[in-house]
Backbone as CSV, one residue per row, in Angstrom:
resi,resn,N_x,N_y,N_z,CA_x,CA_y,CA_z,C_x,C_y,C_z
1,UNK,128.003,145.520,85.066,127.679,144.128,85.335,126.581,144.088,86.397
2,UNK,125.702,143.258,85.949,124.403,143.657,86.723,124.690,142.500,88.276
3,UNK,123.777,142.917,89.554,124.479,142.179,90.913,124.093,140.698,90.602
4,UNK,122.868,139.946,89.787,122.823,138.553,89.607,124.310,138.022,88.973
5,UNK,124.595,138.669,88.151,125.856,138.363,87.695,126.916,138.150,88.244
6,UNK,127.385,139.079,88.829,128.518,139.173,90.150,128.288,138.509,91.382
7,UNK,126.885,138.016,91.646,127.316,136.957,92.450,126.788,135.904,92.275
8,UNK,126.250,135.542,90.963,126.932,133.769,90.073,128.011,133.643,90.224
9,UNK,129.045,135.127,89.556,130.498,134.289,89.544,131.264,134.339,90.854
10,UNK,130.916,135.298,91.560,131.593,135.175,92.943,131.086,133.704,93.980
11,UNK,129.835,133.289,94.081,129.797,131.850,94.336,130.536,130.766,93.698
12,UNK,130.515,130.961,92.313,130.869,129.950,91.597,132.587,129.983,92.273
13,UNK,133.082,131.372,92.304,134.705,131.330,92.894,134.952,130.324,93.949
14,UNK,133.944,130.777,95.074,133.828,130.481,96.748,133.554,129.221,96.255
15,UNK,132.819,128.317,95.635,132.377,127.352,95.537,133.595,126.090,95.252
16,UNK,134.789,126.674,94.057,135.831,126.611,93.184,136.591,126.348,94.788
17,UNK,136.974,127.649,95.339,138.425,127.700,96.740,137.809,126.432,97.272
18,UNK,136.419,125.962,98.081,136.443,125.266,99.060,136.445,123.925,98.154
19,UNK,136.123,123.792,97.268,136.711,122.140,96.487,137.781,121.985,96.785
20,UNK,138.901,123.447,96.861,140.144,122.588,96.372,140.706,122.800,97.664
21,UNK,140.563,123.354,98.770,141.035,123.047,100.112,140.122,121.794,100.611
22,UNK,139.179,121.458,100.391,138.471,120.573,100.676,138.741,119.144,100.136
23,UNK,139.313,118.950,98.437,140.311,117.805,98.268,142.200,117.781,98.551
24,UNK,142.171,119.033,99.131,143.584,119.185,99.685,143.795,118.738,100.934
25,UNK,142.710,118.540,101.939,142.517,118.318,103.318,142.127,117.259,103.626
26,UNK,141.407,116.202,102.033,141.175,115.056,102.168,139.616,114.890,102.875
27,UNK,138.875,115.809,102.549,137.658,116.173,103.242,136.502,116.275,102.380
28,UNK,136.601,116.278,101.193,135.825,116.156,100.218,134.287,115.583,100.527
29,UNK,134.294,114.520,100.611,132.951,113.706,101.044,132.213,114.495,102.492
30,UNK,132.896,114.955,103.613,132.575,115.340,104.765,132.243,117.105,104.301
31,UNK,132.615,117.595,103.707,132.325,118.993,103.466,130.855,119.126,102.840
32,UNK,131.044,118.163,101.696,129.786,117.853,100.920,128.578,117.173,101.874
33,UNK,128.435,116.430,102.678,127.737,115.951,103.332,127.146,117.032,104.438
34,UNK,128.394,117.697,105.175,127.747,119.224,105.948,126.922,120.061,104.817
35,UNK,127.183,120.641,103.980,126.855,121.602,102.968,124.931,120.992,103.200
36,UNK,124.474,119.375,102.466,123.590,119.019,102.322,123.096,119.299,103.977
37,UNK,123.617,118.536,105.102,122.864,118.482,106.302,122.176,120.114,106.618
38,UNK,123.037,121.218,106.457,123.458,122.470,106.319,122.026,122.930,105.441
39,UNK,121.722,122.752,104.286,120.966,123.192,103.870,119.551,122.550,103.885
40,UNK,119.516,121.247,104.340,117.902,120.799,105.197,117.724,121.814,106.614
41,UNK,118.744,121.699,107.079,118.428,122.590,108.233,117.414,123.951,108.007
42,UNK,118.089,124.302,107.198,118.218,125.915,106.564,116.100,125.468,106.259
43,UNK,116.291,124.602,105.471,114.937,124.634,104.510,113.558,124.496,105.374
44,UNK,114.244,123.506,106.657,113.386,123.174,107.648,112.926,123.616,109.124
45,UNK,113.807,124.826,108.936,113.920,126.000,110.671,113.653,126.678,109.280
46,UNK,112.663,127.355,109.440,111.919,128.528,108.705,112.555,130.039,109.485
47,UNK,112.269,129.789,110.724,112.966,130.495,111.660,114.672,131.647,111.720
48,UNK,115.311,130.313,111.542,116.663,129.886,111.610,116.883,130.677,109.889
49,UNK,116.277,130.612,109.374,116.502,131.307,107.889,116.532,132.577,107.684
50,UNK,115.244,132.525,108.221,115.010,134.016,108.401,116.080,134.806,109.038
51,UNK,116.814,134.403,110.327,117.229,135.122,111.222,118.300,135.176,110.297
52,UNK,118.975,134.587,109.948,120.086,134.806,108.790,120.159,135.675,107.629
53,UNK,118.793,136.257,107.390,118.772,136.932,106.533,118.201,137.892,106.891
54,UNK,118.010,138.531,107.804,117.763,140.049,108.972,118.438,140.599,108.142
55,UNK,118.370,141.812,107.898,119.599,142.843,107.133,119.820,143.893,108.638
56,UNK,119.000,143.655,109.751,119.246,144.287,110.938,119.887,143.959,112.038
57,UNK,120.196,142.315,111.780,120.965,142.067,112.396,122.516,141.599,112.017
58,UNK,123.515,142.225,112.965,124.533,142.280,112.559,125.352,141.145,112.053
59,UNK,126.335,140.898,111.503,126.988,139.542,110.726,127.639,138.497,111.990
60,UNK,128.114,139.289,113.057,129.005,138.549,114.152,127.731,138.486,114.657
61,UNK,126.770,138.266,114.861,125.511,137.867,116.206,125.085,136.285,115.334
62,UNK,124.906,136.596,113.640,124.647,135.615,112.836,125.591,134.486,113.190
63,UNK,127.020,135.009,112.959,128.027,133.880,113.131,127.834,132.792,113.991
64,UNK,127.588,133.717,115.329,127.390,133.240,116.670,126.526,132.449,116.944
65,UNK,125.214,132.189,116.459,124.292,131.743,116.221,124.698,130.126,115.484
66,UNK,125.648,130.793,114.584,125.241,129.565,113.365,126.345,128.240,114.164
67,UNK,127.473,128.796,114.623,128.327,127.920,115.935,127.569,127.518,116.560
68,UNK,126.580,128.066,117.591,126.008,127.522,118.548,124.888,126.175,118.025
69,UNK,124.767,126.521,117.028,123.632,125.484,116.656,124.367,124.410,115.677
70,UNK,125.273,124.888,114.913,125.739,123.592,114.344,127.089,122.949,115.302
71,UNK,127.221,123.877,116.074,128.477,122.968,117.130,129.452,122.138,116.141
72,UNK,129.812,120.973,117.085,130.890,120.228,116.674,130.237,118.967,115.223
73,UNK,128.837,119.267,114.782,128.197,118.320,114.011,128.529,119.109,112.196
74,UNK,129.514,119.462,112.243,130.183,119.998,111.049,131.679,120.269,111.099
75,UNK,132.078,120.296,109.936,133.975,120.435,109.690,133.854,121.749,110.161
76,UNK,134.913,121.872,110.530,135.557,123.674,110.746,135.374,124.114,109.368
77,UNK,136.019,123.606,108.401,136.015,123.978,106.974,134.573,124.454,106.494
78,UNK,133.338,124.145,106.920,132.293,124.053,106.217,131.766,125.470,107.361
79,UNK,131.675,125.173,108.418,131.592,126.499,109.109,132.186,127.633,108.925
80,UNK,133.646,127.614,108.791,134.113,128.685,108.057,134.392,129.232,106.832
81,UNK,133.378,128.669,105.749,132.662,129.211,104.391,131.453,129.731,104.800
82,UNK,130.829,129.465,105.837,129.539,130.080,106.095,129.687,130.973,106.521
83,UNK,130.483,131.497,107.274,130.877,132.435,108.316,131.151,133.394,107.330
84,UNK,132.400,133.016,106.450,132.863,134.097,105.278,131.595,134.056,104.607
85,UNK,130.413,133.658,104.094,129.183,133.751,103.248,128.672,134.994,104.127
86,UNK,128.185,135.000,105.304,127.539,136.035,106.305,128.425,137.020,106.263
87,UNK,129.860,136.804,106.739,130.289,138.119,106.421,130.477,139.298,105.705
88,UNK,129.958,138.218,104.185,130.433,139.226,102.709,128.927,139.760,102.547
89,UNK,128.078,139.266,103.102,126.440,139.554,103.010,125.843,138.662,101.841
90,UNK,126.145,137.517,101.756,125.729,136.488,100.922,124.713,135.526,101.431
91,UNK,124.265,135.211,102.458,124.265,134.243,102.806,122.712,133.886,102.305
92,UNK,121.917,135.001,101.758,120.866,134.430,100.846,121.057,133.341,99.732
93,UNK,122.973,133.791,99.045,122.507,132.753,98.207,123.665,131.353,99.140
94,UNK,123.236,130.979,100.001,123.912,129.760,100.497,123.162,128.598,99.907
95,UNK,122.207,128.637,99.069,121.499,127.374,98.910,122.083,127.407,97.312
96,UNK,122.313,128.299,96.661,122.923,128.191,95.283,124.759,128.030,95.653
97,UNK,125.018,128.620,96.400,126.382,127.993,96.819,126.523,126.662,96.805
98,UNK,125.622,126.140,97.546,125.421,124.764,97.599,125.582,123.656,96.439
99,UNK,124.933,124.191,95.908,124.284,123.729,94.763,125.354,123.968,93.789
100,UNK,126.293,124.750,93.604,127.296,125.075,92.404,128.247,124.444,93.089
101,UNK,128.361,123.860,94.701,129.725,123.337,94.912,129.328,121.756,94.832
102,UNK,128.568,121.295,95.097,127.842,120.094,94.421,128.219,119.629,93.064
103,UNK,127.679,120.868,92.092,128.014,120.376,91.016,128.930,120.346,90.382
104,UNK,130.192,121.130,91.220,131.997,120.931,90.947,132.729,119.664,91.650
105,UNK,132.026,119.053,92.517,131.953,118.154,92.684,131.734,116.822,91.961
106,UNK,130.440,116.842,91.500,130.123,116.114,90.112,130.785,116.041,89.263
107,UNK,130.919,116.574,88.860,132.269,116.919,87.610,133.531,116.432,87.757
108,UNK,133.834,116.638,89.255,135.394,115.992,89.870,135.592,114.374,89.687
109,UNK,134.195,114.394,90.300,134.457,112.488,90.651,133.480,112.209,89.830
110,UNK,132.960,112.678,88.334,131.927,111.764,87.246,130.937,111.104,87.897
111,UNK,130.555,112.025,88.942,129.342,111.078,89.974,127.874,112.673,89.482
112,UNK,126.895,111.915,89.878,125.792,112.310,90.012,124.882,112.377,91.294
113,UNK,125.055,113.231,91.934,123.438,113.185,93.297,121.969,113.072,92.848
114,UNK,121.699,112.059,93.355,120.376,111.873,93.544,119.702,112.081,94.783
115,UNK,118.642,112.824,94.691,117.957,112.881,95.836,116.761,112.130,95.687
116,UNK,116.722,111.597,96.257,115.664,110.764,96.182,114.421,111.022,97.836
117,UNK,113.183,110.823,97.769,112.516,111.367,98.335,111.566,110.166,98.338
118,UNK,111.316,109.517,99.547,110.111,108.776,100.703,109.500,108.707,101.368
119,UNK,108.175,108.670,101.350,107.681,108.698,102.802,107.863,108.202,104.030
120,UNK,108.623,106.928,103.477,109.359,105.750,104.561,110.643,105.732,104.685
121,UNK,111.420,105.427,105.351,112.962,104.752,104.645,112.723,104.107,103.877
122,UNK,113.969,103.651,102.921,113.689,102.592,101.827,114.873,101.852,102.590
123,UNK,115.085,100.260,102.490,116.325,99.415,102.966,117.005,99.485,101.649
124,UNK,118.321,98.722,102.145,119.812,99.101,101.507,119.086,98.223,99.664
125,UNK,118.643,96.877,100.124,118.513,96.296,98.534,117.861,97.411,97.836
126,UNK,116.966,98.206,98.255,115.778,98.916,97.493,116.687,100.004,96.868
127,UNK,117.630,100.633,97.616,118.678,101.725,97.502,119.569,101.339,96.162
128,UNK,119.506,100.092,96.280,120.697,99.501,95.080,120.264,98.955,93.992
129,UNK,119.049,99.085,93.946,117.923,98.764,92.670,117.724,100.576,92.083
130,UNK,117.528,101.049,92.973,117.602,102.672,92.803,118.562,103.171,91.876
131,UNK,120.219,102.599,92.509,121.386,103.137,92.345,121.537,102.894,90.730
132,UNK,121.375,101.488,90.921,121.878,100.740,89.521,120.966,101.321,88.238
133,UNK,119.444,101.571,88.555,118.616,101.684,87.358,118.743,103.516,86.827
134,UNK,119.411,103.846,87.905,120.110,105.344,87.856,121.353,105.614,86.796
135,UNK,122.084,104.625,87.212,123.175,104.926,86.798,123.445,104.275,85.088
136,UNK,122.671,103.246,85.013,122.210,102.705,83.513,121.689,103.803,82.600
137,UNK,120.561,104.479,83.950,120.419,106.119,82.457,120.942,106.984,82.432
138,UNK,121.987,107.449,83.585,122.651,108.775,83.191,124.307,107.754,82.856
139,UNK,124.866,106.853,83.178,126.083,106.231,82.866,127.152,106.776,83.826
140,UNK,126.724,107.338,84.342,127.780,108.121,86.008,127.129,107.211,87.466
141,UNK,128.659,107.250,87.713,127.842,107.032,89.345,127.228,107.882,90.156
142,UNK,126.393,107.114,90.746,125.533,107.731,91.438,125.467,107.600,92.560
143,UNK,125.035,109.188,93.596,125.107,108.768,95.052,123.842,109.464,95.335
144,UNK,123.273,108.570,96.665,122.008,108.926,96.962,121.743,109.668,97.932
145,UNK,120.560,110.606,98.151,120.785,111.449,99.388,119.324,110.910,99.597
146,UNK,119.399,110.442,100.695,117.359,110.120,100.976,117.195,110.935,101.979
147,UNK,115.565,111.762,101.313,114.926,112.510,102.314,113.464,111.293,102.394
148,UNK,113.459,111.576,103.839,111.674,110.661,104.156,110.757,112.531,104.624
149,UNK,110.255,111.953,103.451,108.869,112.871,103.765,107.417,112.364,103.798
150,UNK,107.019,112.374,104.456,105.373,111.419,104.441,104.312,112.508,103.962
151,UNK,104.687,113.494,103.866,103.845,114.385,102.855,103.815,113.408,101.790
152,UNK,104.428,113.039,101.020,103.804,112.387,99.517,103.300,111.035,99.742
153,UNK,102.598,110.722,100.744,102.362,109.761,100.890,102.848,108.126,101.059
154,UNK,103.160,108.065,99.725,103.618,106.736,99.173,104.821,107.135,97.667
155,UNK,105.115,106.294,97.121,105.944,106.230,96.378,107.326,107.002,96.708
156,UNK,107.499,107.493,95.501,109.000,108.408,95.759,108.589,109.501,94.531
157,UNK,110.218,110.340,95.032,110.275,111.415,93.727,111.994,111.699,94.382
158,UNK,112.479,111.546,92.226,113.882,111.711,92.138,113.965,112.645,91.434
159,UNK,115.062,113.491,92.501,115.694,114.392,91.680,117.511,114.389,91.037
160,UNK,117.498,115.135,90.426,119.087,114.837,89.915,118.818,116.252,88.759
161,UNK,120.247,116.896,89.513,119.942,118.192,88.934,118.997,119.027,88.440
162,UNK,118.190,119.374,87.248,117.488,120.299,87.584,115.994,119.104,87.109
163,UNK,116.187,117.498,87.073,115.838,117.022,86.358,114.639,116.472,87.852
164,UNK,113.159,116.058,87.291,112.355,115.783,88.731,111.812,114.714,87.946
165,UNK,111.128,113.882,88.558,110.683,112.975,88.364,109.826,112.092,89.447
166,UNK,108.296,112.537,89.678,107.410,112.882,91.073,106.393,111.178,90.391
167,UNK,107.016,110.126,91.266,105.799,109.085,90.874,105.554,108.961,92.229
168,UNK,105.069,110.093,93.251,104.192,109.990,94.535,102.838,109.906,94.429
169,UNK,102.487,109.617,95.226,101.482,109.283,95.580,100.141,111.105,95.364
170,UNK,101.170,111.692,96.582,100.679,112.723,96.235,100.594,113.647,94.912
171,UNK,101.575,113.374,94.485,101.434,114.038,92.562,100.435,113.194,91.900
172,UNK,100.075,112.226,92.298,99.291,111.569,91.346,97.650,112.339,91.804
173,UNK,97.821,112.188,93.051,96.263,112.776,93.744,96.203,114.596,93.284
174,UNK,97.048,115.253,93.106,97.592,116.092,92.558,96.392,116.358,91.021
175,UNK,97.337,115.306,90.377,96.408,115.086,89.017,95.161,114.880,89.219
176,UNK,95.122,113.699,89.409,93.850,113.501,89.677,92.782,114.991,89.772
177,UNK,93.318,115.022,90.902,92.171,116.513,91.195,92.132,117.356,90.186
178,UNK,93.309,118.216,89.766,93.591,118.895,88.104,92.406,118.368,87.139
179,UNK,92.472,117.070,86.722,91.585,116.289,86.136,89.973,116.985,86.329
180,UNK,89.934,116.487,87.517,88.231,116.587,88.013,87.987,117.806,88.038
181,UNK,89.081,118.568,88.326,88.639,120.348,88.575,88.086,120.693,87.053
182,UNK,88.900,120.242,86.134,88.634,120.804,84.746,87.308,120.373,83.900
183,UNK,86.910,119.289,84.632,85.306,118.828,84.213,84.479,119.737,84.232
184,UNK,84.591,120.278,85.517,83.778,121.473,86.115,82.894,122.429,85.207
């Protein structure tokens, strides 16, 4: 069994245990919400990533690290899947962990994540024009995760599973240029 294999299904396991201590503890929503905060972090300390994935540095210095910086702004529960992730030497795939406990999630409660992506905040009506015209095309509820990025300028871009959908500003200037380059 080749190692991509063995650790699809060994995440997919880890992913499986913390659902079900996680709707056993009544923590469901709060685990899921660390996991996401958890992995912007990760995406956005370039740093902080790296150091996690040292193969020279030892697993208890990692641990130590990952306490000190996420402190009391996460469940015990969600810290101590990470902790066991570093310990087993996983913690490269913590962003597919993520992502497979997400989508056992989905499945649990017939809901869908959307990420949705702004340069601005959007207010609550705009969110619920979002929600609703979401949930008319996939027929699940839907919950929103907003990132503000002013990289794309203007508009938005939704994601929902592996599915994208970029009407920014910057994808369009994107094209555009594609366009003009190919005149050339």
């Amino acid at each position: 069994m080749s190692t991509v294999i063995k650790d699809s299904t060994s995440i997919k396991a880890y992913a499986k245990a913390l659902l079900d201590i996680a709707k056993a503890e009544g923590k469901l929503a709060e685990i899921k919400n660390d996991l996401f905060q958890v992995s912007q972090l990760f995406k956005q300390q370039s740093d902080l990533w790296s150091f996690l994935n040292d193969n020279q540095m030892p697993a208890d210095k990692k641990s130590k690290a990952l306490k000190e910086i996420l402190g009391d702004n996460v469940q015990d529960l969600t810290l101590n899947q990470l902790d066991f992730l570093i310990d087993q030497g996983k913690q490269k795939l913590i962003f597919d962990f993520v992502e497979k406990f997400n989508q056992l999630v989905e499945i649990e409660e017939n809901k869908v994540t959307a990420e949705v992506t702004t340069a601005v905040p959007i207010e609550a009506a705009e969110q619920e024009k979002i929600r609703a015209k979401l949930k008319k095309e996939t027929g699940k509820e839907i919950e929103l995760r907003l990132i503000v990025d002013k990289d794309i300028v203007a508009g938005l871009v939704i994601k929902i599973g592996d599915r994208v959908v970029d009407a920014s500003v910057r994808n369009r200037l994107a094209q555009l240029h594609g366009g003009i380059t190919s005149i050339k």
